[in-house]
PALUM-983081 format. One record per atom (N, C-alpha, C): x, y, z. Coordinates in steps of 0.2 Angstrom, whole numbers, plus 5000, padded with zeros to 4 digits. Each point is the difference from the previous one (the first is absolute). Layout:
// residues N
XYZ ...
END
This chain:
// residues 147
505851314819 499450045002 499950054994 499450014998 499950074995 499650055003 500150055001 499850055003 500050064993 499650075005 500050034996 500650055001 500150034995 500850015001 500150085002 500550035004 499850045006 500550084997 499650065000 500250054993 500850015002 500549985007 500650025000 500449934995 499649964997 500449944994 499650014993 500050074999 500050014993 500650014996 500450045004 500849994994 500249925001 499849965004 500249934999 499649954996 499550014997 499549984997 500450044994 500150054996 500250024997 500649984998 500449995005 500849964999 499949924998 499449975003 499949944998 499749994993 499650064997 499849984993 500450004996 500650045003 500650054995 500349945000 500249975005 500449914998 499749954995 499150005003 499749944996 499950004993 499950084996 499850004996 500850044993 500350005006 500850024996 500249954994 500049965000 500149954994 499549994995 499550035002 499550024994 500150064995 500250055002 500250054996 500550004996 500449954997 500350004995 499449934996 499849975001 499449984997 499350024997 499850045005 499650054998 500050074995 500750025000 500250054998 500050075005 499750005006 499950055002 499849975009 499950055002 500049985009 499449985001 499849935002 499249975001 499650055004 499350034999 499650045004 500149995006 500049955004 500049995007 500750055002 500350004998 500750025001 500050085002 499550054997 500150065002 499250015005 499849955000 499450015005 500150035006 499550055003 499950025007 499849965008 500549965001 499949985004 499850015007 500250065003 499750045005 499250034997 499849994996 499450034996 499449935002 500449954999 499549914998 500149985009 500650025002 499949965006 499450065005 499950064998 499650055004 499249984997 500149964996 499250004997 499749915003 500649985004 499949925001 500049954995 500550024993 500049964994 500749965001 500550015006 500649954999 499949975007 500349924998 500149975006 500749965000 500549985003 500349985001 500249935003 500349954997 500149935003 500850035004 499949985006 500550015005 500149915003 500550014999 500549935006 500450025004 500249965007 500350035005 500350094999 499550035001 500250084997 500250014994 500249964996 500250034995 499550004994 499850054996 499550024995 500249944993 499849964998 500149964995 499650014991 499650045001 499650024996 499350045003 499850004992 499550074999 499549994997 499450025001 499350004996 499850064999 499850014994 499450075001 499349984996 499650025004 499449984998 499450064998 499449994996 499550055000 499549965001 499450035004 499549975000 499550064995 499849954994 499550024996 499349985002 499350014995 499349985003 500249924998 500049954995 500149955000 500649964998 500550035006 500649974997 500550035005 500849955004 500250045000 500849994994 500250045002 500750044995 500549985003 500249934995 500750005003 500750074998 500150035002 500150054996 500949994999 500549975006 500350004999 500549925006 500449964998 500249965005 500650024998 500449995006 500850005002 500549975002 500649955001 500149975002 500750035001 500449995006 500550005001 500749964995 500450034996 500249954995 500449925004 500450035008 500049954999 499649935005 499450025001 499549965002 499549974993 500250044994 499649974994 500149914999 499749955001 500049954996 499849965008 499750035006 500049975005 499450005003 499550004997 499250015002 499950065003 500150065000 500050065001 499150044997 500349994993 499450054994 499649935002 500049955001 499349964999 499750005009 500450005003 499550045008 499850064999 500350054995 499650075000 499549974995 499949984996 499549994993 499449975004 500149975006 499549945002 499750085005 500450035003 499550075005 499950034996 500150014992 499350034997 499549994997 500149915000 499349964998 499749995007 500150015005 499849985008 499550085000 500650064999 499750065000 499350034996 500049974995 499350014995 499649965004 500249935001 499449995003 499850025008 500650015001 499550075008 499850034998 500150064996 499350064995 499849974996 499749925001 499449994997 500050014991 500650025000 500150004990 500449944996 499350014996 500149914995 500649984996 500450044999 500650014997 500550045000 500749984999 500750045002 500450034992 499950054998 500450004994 500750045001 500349994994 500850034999 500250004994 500550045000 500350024993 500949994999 500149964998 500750025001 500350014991 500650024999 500350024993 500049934994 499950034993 499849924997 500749984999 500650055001 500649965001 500149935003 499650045010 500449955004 499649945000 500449964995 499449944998 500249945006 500650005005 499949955007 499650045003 499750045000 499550055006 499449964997 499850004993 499349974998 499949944998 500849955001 499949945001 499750005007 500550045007 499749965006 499250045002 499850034995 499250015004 499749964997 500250004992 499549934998 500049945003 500549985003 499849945006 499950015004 500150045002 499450025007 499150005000 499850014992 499349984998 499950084997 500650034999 499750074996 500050004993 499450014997 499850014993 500350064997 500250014994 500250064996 499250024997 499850085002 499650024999 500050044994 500550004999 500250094993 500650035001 500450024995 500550034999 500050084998 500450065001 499950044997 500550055005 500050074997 500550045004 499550065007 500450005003 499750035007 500350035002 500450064999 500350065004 500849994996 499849994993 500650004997 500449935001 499849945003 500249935000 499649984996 500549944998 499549944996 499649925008 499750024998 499749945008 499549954998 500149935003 499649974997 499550015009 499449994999 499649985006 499749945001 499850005009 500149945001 499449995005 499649944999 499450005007 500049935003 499950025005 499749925002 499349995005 499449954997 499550015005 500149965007 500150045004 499749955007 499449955000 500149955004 499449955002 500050005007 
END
């Protein structure tokens, strides 16, 4: 079930990205954005949602809805629920999501290090749109149109 995620599972949304995204930070050189996000800030705005199984929180989405597009802004995975179709049930409720608000496309950015991150969106049908720095990261960007 993915729901939206409820403000007393922000320090758990935070301890989930502190796990997902740990192993990045000696490859990145420094702590992935996601990492120091306000997550009591996104879930009060209706920007996080959570894939939950029998009670237990599995991962994490945050999303923005822009005028033609939404923002995938950040996906989460439980490290050890990574390789078990987890990020592709959340990836498939933010392509389900854009097209409930009606918006023709999903974009995302992730680091031009994490080059399994921009193999799996390139098979998911996301094109690289542009590289460049964004808040002191190097990021490549990424969109995909809906049909």
């Amino acid at each position: 079930m993915i729901r939206p995620a409820r403000p007393e599972e922000a320090p758990l949304l935070a301890a989930i990205v502190e796990r997902a995204y740990g192993p990045w930070v000696p490859v990145v050189g420094r702590r992935p954005f996601p990492m120091d996000d306000d997550y009591a800030a996104r879930i009060a705005a209706g920007e996080a949602f959570v894939l939950e199984t029998e009670g237990e929180i599995r991962g994490l989405v945050v999303i923005e809805t822009h005028p033609d597009h939404l923002m995938l802004d950040n996906i989460a995975i439980e490290p050890a629920r990574q390789g078990h179709g987890d990020g592709r049930v959340l990836l498939d409720f933010v392509e389900a999501e854009a097209r409930r608000r009606t918006l023709p496309e999903v974009r995302l950015y992730t680091n031009v290090l994490m080059e399994r991150n921009i193999a799996l969106y390139a098979k998911r049908g996301y094109a690289e749109t542009g590289r460049g720095q964004e808040k002191g990261f190097a990021r490549v960007f990424m969109a995909k149109r809906l049909g």
